[in-house]
N, C-alpha and C positions, 0 to 999 in steps of 0.2 A: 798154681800154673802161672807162668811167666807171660806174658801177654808180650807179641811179637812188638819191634820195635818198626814204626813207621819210615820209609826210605824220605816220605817229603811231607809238609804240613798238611797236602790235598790229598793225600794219597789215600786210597780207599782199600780195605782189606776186604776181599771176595769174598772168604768165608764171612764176614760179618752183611753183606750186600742181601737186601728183604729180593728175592726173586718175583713178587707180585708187584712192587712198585719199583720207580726209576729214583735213582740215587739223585739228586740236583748239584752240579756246586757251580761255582762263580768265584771266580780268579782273578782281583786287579790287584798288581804288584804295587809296592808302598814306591815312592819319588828310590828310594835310596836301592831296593831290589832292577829297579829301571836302568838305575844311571852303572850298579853292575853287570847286567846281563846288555848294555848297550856297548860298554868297554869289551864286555864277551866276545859279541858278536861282530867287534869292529864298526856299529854305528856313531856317527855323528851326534846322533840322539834317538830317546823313545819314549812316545807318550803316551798315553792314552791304550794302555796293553790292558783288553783285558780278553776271558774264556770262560765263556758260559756255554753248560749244557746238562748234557744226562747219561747217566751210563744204567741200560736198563738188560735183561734178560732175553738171552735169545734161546732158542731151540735147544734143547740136551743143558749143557753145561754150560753153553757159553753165554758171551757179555757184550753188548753192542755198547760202546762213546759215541756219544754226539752231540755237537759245541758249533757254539761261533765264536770264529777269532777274531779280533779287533784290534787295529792295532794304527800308529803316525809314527813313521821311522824316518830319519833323516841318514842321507847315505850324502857319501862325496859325491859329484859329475864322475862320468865314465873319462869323459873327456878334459872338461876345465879345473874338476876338484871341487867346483861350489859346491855347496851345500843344495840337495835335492830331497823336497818331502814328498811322502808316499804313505797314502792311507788305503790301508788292507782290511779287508773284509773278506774273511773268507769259510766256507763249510767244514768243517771237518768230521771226518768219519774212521773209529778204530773198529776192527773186531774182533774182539781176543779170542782164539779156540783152544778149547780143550784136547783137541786130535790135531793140534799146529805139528806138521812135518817137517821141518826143517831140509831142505835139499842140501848135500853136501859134495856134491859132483864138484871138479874143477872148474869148468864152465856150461855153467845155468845162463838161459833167456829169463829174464824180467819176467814174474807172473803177471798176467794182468790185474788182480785186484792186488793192490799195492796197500790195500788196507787191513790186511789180517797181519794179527801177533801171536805170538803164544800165550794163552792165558797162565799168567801167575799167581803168586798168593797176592797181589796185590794191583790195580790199575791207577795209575797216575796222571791223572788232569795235567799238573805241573808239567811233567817230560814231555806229555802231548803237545802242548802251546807253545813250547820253546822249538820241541820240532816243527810242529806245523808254521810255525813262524820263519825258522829260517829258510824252510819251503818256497813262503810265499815270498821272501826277500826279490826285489829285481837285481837278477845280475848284473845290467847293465846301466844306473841307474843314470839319466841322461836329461839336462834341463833342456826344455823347450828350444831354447836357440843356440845351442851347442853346435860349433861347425867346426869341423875336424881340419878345412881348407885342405889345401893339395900340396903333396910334398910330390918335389922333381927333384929327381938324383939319377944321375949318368957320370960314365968316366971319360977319361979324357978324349975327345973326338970322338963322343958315342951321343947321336941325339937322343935326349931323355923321352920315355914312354908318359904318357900323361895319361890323366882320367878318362879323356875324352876317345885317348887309341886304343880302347879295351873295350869300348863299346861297338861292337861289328856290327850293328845296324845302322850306325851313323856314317860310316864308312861308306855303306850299301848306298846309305841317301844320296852320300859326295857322287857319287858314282854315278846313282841314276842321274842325280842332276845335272851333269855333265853330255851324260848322253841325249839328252833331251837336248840340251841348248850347247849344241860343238862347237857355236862360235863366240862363245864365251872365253876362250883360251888364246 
C-alpha cells in the first residue's frame, strides 16, 4: 500500500490523527522560509513568525485547530513609504466538517462563523498561518506622525474647497458666532 503523499511538512493526515488525544505542532519558519513568504506577501520584512497549537476531535467526524499566531512584520507607511513594524498576536480557530455544505448560489451573504472548512484527507497548520497571517496584516499600515497635509486644487476663477469647508459644524459655529456678536462685521 502506497502511503499518501504529504501537500506540506506540517501537514497532518486525519486518517492517521489519535481521536482521544489533541495532535500538538509548532511552526517557526527557518530565516530563508521568512524572507520567501515576506517577498510573497509584499512585506518589507518578517520575523519572529511562529504557530502554535492543537488540532483535537470534535463531535461525529470532525476536527477542531487551535493555534496562536505570532508574528513582527515590517510593511511600507500608507502614507510616507517608511518602514512601519507591527507585532501580531493573534487566536486562531479552524473547524473542519465532515457534512461542510458548500453554497453555490450566485450571491451568498457572509456566514457568520467564518471558521469552518471542509474536512479533508488532510489539515494543514502551514496554509492556516500563512492565512491567518495575512488576515491579520494592517491594511493600512501608518507611522505614528504620518500627515497626509492638505492638498487645494481648483480651476481657474474657482475658489478651492478646503478641509476645513466640509466640516458643516464649523460653519454652524461661524454662524452662531456671528449672531451673537453683529457688531463684529
Amino acid at each position: 500500500m502506497v502511503k499518501p503523499t504529504s501537500p506540506s511538512p506540517s501537514a497532518l493526515r486525519v486518517a492517521e490523527l489519535n481521536p482521544n488525544s489533541p495532535a500538538v505542532f509548532a511552526l517557526r519558519p527557518d530565516t530563508d522560509a521568512l524572507k520567501a513568504l515576506a517577498a510573497e506577501l509584499d512585506l518589507l520584512g518578517l520575523r519572529k513568525l511562529s504557530f502554535e497549537g492543537e488540532v483535537q476531535a470534535e463531535a461525529g467526524a470532525d476536527w477542531l485547530l487551535r493555534g496562536t499566531l505570532g508574528a513582527t512584520v515590517v510593511q511600507p507607511c500608507s502614507v510616507t513609504l517608511a518602514p512601519v513594524t507591527t507585532r501580531i498576536d493573534e487566536k486562531v480557530e479552524r473547524r473542519y466538517l465532515s457534512d461542510y455544505h458548500e453554497i453555490t448560489a450566485p450571491e451568498v451573504e457572509m456566514p457568520e462563523d467564518d471558521t469552518t472548512e471542509p474536512l479533508g484527507a488532510w489539515i494543514e497548520p502551514h496554509r492556516v498561518m500563512i492565512e491567518a497571517l495575512v488576515l491579520a496584516l494592517p491594511l493600512y499600515p501608518r507611522q505614528a506622525d504620518a500627515d497626509l497635509g492638505e492638498q487645494v486644487f481648483a480651476g481657474p476663477g474657482v475658489q478651492p474647497m478646503r478641509d476645513e469647508d466640509t466640516k458643516p459644524f464649523a460653519s454652524l459655529a461661524d454662524l452662531k458666532a456671528k449672531l451673537q456678536n453683529p457688531s463684529d462685521d
